[in-house]
C-alpha positions in Angstrom: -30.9 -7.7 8.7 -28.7 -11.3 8.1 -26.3 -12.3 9.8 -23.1 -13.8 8.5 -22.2 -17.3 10.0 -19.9 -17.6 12.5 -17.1 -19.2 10.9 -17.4 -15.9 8.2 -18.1 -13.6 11.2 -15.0 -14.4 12.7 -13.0 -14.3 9.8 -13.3 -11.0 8.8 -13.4 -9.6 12.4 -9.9 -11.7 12.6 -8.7 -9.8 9.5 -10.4 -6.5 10.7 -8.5 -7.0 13.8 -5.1 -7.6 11.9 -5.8 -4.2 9.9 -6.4 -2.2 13.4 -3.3 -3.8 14.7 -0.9 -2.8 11.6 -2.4 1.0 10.5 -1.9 1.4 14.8 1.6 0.1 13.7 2.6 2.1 11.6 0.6 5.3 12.8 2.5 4.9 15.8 5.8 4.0 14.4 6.2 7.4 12.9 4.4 9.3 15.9 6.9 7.9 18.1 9.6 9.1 16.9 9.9 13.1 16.2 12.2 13.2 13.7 10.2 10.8 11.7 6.7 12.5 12.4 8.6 15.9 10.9 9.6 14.2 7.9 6.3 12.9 7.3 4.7 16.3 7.9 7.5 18.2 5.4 6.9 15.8 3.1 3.1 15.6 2.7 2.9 19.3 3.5 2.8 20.5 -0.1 2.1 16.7 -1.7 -0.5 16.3 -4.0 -1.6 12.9 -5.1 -3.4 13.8 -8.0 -0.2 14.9 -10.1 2.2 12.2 -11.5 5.6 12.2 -9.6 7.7 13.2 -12.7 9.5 16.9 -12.5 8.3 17.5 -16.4 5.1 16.3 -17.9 6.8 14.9 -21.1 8.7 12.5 -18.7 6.7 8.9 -18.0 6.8 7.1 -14.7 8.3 3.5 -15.3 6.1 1.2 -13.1 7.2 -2.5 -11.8 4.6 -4.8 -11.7 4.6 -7.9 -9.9 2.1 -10.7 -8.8 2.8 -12.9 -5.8 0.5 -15.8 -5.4 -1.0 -15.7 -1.8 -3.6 -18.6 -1.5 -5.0 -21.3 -4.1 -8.1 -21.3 -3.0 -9.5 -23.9 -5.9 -8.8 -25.4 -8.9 -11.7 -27.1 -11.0 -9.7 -29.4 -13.5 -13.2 -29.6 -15.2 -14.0 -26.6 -16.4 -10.6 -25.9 -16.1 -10.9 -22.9 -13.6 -8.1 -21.9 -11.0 -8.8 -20.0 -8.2 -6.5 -17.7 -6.4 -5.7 -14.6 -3.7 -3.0 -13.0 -5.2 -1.0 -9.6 -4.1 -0.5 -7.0 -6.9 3.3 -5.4 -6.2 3.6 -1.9 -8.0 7.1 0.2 -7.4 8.1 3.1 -8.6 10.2 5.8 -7.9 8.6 9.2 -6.8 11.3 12.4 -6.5 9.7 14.4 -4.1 10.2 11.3 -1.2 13.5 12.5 -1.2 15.5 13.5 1.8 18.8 14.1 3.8 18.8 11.6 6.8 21.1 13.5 8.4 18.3 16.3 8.5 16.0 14.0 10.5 17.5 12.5 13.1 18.6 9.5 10.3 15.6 8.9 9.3 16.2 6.5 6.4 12.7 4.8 5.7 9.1 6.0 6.1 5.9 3.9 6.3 3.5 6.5 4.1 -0.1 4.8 3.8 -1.6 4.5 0.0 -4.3 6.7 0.4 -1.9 9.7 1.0 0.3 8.9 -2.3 0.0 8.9 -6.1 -1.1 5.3 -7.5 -0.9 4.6 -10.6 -4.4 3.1 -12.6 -3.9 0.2 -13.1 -6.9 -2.8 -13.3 -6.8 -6.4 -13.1 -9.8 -8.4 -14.8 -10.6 -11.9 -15.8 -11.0 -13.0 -18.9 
């Protein structure tokens, strides 16, 4: 089995580390507080992310899209090739993250991970 050099090795144990480090974050921003865990739990309790956050089908859900450049990594003014890290911003408003603060504790923002949401499908490619 290879082994990936160091430099590469400790790289992506750096940005394995830095991914522990924010899910622990966040996981234990909203277990730390009560009020916060309930309103997660009331509001993923019946949450599907298969279906489209609109109350009827006939409605569409208007998506903002933005790209922020993160790292030019190279540009090759030869064969005229640019290459970049780049962060893909989607938002979107979903009505069933809607609550009372007063109801929880003033709870005003919660840190819900992607893979417990709807996303919408959308694909970047090269051409």
């Amino acid at each position: 089995m290879g082994r990936l050099p160091s430099f590469r090795r400790s790289f992506a144990d750096r940005w394995m580390t830095l991914g522990i480090v924010l899910l622990c974050m966040v996981i234990g921003s909203v277990w730390a507080n009560p009020d916060a865990k309930r309103l997660y739990d009331d509001l993923l309790s019946n949450y599907n992310r298969l279906i489209r956050p609109v109350s009827n089908n006939t409605d569409t859900v208007l998506v903002k899209l933005g790209l922020r450049l993160s790292q030019l990594i190279d540009l090759n003014l030869k064969d005229q090739i640019l290459t970049t890290n780049i962060w893909l911003e989607h938002e979107w408003q979903d009505h069933k993250f809607k609550w009372d603060p007063a109801e929880y504790g003033g709870v005003t923002e919660l840190y819900v991970p992607s893979e417990h949401i709807w996303l919408p499908d959308i694909v970047l490619y090269n051409k």
